[in-house]
C-alpha positions as CSV (number, residue, x, y, z in Angstrom):
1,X,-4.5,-28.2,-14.9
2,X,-2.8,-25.3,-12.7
3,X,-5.2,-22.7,-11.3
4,X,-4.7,-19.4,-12.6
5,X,-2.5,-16.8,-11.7
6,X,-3.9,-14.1,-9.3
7,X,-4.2,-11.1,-11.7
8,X,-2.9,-9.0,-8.6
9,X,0.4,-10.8,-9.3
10,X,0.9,-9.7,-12.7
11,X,0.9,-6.0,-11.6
12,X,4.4,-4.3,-11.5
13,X,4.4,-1.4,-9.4
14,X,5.6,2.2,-10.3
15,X,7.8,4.3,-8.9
16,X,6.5,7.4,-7.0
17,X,5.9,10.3,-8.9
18,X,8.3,13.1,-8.9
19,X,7.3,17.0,-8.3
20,X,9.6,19.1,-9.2
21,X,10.4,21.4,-6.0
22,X,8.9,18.6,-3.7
23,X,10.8,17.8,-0.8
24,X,13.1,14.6,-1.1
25,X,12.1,13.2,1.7
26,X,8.2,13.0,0.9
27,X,9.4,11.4,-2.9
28,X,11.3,9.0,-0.7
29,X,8.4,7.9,2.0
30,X,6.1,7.3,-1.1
31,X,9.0,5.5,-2.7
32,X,9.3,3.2,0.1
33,X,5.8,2.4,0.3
34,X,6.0,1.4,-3.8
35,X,8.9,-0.4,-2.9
36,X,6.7,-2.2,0.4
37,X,3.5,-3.3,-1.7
38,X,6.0,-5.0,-4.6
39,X,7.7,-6.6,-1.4
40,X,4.1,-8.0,-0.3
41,X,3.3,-9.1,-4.2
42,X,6.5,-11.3,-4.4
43,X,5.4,-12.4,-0.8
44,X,2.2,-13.3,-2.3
45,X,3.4,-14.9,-5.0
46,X,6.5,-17.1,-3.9
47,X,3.3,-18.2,-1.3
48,X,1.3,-19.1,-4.5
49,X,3.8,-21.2,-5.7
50,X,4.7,-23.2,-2.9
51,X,0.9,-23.3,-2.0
52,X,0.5,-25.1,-5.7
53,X,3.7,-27.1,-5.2
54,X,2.2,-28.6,-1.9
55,X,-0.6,-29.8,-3.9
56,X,0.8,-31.3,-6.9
57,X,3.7,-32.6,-5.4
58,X,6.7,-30.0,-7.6
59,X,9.7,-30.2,-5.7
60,X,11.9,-27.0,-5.7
């Protein structure tokens, strides 16, 4: 039997929220941060997957 799936993983993240009469550039750093922690969950994830196919052998 597999081991579960970090809930983290699940997750999908948002986009930043949107002000109206905020400057562009503060939407944009909190946009690339959104963008950074889906970046990391993938990370984590592809990581999951080749920790599992180490184990049982799953080629790619």
């Amino acid at each position: 039997m597999l081991p579960p799936l970090p809930d983290d993983l699940r997750q999908q993240e948002a986009h930043a929220a949107v002000a109206e009469g905020e400057p562009l550039i503060a939407i944009l750093a909190r946009e690339r941060q959104a963008l950074d922690r889906a970046n990391a969950r993938q990370g984590r994830s592809v990581k999951f997957y080749d920790d599992l196919a180490s184990r049982y052998g799953t080629r790619r």
